[in-house]
C-alpha positions as CSV (number, residue, x, y, z in Angstrom):
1,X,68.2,105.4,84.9
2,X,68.2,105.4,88.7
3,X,71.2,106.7,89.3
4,X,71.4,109.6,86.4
5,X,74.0,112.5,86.6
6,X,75.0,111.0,89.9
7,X,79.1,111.0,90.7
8,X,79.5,107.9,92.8
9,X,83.1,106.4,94.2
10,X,83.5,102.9,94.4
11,X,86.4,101.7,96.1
12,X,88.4,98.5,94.9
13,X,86.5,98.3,92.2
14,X,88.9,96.8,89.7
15,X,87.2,93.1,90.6
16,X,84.8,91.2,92.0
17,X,81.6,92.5,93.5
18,X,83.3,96.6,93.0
19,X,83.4,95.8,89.1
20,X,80.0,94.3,88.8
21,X,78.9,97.4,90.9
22,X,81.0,100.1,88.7
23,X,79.8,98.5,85.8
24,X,75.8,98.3,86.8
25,X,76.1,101.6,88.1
26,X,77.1,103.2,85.2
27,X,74.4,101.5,83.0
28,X,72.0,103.1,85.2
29,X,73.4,106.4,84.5
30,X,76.1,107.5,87.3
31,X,79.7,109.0,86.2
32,X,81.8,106.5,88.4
33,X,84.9,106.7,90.0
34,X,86.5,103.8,89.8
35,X,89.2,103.1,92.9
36,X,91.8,100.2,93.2
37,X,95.1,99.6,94.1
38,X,95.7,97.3,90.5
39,X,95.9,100.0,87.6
40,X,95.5,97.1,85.3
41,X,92.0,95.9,86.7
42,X,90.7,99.4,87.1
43,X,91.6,100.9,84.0
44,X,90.0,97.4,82.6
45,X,86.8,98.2,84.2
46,X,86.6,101.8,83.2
47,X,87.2,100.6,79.5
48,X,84.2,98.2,80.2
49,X,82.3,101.1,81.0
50,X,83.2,103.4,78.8
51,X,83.0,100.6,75.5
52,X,79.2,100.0,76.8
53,X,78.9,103.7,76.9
54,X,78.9,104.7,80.0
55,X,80.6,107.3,81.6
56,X,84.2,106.6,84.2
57,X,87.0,107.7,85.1
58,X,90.0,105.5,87.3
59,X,91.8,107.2,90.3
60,X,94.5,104.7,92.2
61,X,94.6,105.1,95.6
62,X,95.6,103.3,98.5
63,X,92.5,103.1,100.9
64,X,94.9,102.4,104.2
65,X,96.4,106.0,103.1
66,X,95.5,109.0,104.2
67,X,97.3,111.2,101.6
68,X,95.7,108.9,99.1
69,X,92.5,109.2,99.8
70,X,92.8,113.3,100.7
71,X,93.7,113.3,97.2
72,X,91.4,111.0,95.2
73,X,88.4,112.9,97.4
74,X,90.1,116.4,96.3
75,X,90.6,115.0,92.7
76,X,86.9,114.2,92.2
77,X,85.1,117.5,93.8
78,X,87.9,119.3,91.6
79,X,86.5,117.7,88.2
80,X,82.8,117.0,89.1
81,X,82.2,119.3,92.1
82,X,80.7,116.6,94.0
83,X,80.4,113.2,95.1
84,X,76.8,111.8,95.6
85,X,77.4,108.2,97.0
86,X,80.5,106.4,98.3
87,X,80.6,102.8,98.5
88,X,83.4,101.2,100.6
89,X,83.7,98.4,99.0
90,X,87.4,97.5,99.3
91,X,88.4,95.0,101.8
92,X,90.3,91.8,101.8
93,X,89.7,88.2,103.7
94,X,91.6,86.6,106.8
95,X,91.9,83.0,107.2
96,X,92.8,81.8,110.8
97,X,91.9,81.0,114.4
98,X,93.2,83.8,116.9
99,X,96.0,82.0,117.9
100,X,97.3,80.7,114.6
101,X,97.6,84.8,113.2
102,X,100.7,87.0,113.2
103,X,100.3,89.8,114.5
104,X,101.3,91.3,111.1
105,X,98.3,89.5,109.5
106,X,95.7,90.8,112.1
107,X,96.9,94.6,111.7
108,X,96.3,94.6,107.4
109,X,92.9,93.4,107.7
110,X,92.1,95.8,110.7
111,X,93.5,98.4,108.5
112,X,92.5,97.7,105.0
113,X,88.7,96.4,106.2
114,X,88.1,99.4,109.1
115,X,90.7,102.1,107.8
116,X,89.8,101.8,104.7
117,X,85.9,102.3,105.7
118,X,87.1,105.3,107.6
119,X,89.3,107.2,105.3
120,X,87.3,107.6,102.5
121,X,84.2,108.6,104.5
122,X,86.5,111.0,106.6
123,X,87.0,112.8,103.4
124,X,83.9,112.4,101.5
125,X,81.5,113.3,104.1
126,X,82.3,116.9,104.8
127,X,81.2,117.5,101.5
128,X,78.1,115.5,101.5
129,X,77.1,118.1,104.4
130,X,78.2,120.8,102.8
131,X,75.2,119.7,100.1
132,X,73.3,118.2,102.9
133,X,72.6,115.0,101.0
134,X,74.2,111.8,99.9
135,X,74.3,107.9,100.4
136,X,77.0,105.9,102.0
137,X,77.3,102.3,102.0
138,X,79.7,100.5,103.8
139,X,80.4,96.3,102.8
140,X,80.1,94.5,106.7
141,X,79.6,90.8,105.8
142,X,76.7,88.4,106.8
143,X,79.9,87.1,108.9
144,X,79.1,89.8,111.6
145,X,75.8,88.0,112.5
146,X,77.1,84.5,113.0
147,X,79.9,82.6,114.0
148,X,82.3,81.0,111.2
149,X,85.4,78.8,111.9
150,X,88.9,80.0,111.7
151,X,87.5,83.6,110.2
152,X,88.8,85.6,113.6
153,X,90.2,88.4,112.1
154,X,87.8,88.5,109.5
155,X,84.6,88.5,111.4
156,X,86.0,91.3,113.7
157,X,86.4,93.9,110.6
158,X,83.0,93.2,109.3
159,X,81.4,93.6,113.0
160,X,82.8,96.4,113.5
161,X,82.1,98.1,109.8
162,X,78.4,97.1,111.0
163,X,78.7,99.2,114.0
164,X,80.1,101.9,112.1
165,X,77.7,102.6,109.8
166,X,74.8,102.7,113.0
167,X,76.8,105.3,114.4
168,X,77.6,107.6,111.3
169,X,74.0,107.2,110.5
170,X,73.1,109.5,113.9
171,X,75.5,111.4,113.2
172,X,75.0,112.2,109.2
173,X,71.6,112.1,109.2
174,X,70.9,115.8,110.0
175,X,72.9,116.4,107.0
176,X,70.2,114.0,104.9
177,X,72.9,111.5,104.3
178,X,72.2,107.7,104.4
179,X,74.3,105.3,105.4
180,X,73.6,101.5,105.4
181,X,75.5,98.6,105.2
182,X,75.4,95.4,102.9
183,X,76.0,91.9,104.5
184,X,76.7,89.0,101.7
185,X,77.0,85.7,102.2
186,X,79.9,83.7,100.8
187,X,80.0,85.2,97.0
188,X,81.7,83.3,93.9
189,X,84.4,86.2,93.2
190,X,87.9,85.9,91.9
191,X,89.2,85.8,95.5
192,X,86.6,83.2,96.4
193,X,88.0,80.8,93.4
194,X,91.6,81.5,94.0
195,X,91.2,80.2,97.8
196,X,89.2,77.1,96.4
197,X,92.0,76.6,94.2
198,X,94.9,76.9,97.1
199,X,93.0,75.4,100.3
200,X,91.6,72.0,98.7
201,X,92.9,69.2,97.0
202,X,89.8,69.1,94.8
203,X,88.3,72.4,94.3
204,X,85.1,71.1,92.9
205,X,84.6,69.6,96.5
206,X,85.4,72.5,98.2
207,X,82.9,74.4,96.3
208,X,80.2,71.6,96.7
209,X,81.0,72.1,100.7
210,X,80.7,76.1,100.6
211,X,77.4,75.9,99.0
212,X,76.0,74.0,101.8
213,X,76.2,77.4,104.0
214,X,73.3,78.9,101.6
215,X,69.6,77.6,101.8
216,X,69.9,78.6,98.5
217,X,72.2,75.9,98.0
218,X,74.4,77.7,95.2
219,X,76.9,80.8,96.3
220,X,75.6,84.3,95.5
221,X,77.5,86.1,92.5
222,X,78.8,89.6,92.2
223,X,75.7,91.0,90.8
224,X,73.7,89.5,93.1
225,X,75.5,92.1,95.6
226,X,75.6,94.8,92.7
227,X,71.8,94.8,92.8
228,X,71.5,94.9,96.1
229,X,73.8,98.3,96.5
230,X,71.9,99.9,93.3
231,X,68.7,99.7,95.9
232,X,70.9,101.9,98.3
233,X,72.6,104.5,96.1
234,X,69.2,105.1,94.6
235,X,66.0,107.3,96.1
236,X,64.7,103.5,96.0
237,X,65.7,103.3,99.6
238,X,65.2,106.8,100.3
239,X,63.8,105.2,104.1
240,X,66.1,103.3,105.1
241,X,68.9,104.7,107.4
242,X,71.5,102.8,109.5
243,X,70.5,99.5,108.4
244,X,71.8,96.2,107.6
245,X,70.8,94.8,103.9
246,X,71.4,91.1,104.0
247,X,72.4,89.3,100.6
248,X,73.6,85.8,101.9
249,X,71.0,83.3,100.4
250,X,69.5,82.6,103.9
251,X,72.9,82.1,105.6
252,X,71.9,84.3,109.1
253,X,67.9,83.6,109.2
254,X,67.6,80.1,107.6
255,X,69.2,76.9,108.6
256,X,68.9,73.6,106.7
257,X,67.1,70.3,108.7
């Protein structure tokens, strides 16, 4: 039980790699907040949790929105009187050279992918100094180390989420809170299927193509990334501070002959 009698927020964690997290989380003991914008998928994964035994509880807010996120922050330290880790998950993908984006297009992602880093942390943080500890990770993408086609937009958010978290971590870490950031490679979620399904003729291909990226030669899965955030939110990584945690199956540091 790693993560026992912790109170941990995940955002967007009605799917994908937030679900697996909630879900692994709370089988290692954490109360977890469970944040999305869908009340369907995030009272779905609370009753995951709680029908495994696990403790949750599902608080929609829109991570763009200031008011939102005031009040999801004020709603958990009014129930639990804390919040030990934060994990800015939520984020969504652009597809697009420069010049082929609307201007529109550019300003969601910029606001859902860096706002929504900021808000929540905004509001959680004072009161991780107030108990002068916590753990705050922060989802950049393998995607800020390397250069990817038609990903402009995209590759911005997740460079600068990177940046981010170097710079709260000087500033936090007075305080005793950590803050690192995970990097995943291309990872088979429900978004990840859904673009397969819309951007090629025959998916299976399209998935045989993606898998070439990985010298693992297979795309990672949720858990995979799960795992990987347990390691922070736990005294498992008690050291490390600022720092980029790669799960990408050897997308930045490998390259295939």
């Amino acid at each position: 039980m790693r993560l026992a009698d912790k109170i941990i927020l995940i955002t967007g964690s009605g799917s994908g790699i937030g679900k697996a997290t909630a879900l692994l989380f709370a089988s290692e003991g954490a109360t977890v907040i469970v944040n999305d914008l869908s009340e369907d998928n995030g009272k779905g994964t609370v009753q995951e949790i709680e029908a495994a035994g696990g403790k949750a509880r599902f608080i929609r807010a829109d991570v763009t929105n200031p008011q939102d996120v005031d009040a999801m922050v004020q709603e958990i330290i009014g129930a639990y009187g804390r919040i030990d880790v934060l994990f800015n998950n939520a984020g969504i993908s652009g597809v697009g050279a420069l010049h082929e984006l609307e201007v529109e297009q550019w300003d969601r992602i910029m606001s859902v992918n860096i706002k929504g880093v900021f808000l929540p942390s905004k509001y959680v943080v004072k009161h991780m100094m107030e108990a002068k500890s916590g753990s705050i990770i922060n989802m950049s993408s393998c995607i800020a180390e390397i250069g990817l086609g038609r990903r402009a937009s995209y590759a911005a958010t997740k460079g600068a989420v990177l940046a981010l978290t170097k710079s709260m971590q000087v500033d936090y870490a007075p305080y005793g809170i950590r803050v690192n950031a995970l990097l995943p490679g291309t990872i088979l979620t429900p978004f990840v299927e859904d673009y397969l399904r819309k951007s090629y003729a025959d998916p299976e291909a399209g998935y045989a193509s993606l898998k070439t990226r990985q010298l693992s030669g297979d795309l990672g899965r949720p858990e995979d990334v799960a795992k990987a955030a347990l390691f922070l939110a736990s005294d498992d990584s008690k050291f490390m501070m600022g720092s980029p945690l790669y799960i990408d199956g050897g997308v930045v540091f490998g390259k295939n002959a």
